[in-house]
C-alpha positions in Angstrom: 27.6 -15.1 14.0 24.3 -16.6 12.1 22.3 -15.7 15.5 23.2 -12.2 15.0 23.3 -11.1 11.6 20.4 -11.0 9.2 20.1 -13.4 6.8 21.2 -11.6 3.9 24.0 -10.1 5.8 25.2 -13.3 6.7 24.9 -14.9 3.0 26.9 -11.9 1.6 29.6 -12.0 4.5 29.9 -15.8 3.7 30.2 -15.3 -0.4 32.9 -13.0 0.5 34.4 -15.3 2.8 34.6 -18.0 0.5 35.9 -15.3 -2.4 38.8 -14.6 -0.4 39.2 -18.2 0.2 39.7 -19.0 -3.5 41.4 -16.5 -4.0 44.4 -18.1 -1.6 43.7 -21.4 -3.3 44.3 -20.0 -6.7 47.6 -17.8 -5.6 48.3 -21.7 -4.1 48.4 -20.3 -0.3 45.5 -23.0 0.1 44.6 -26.2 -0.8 41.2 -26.2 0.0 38.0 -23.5 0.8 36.9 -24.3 4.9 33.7 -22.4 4.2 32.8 -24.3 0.9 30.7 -26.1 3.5 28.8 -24.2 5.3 25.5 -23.5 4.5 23.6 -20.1 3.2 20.5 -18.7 5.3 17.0 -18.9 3.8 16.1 -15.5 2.7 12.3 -14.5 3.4 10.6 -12.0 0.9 10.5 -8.7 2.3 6.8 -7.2 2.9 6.5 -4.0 0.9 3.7 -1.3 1.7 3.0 0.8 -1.5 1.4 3.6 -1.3 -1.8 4.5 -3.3 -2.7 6.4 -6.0 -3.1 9.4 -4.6 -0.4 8.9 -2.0 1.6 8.4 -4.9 0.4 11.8 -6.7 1.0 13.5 -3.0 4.6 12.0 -2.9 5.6 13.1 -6.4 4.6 16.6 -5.9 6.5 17.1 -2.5 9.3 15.9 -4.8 8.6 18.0 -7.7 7.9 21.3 -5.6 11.0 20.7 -3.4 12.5 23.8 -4.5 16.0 22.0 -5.8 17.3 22.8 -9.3 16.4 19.3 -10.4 13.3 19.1 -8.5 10.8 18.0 -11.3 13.7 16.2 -13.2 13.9 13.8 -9.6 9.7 14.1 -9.9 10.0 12.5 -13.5 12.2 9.8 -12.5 10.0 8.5 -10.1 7.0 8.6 -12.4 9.6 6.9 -14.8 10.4 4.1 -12.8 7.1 3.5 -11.5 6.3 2.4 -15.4 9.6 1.1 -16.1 10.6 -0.3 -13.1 9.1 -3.7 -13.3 8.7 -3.9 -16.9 4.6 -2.9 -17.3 2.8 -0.2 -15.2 1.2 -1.5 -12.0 -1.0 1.7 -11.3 -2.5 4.2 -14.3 -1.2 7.9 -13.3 
C-alpha cells in the first residue's frame, strides 16, 4: 500500500495502525506491536502559490461583498489571519 498512497496518507494510516496495536498490547491481547517496525515515508514540503497584493485585495473583497450575513465578518478573518497566521505580517495591507 506505500506505492499507492501519499506519503502523508500512509504515515497517518501507519500511526493509527500502530495506536490500535498498543492499544491490544496494553488490554494484554498482544505481546508485541508488528508495525513498530516499519518505517514512515519522507514527507516533501508542499509548494504554495500566494497570491499578491492586489490579488489578495481582489480576493478579500469577493469575500466581503458575497452577500452572506457574515460576509465582511469572513472578510476580516482572512485579513486577520494573514497578520496572525504566522506570527508577523508577510505583506502590508
Amino acid at each position: 500500500m506505500r506505492k499507492e498512497m501519499a506519503p502523508t496518507v500512509f504515515n497517518h494510516t501507519l500511526g493509527i495502525l500502530r495506536n490500535i496495536f498498543e492499544f491490544g498490547i496494553r488490554a494484554g491481547a498482544r505481546y508485541n506491536n508488528p508495525a513498530s517496525g516499519v518505517m514512515c515515508e519522507s514527507e516533501s514540503g508542499k509548494h504554495l502559490v500566494l497570491p499578491n497584493n492586489e490579488e489578495f485585495h481582489k480576493f478579500v473583497a469577493e469575500i466581503e461583498g458575497g452577500g452572506g450575513g457574515k460576509s465582511k465578518h469572513c472578510a476580516d478573518l482572512v485579513r486577520f489571519r494573514l497578520v496572525a497566521g504566522s506570527g508577523k505580517p508577510k505583506r502590508q495591507m
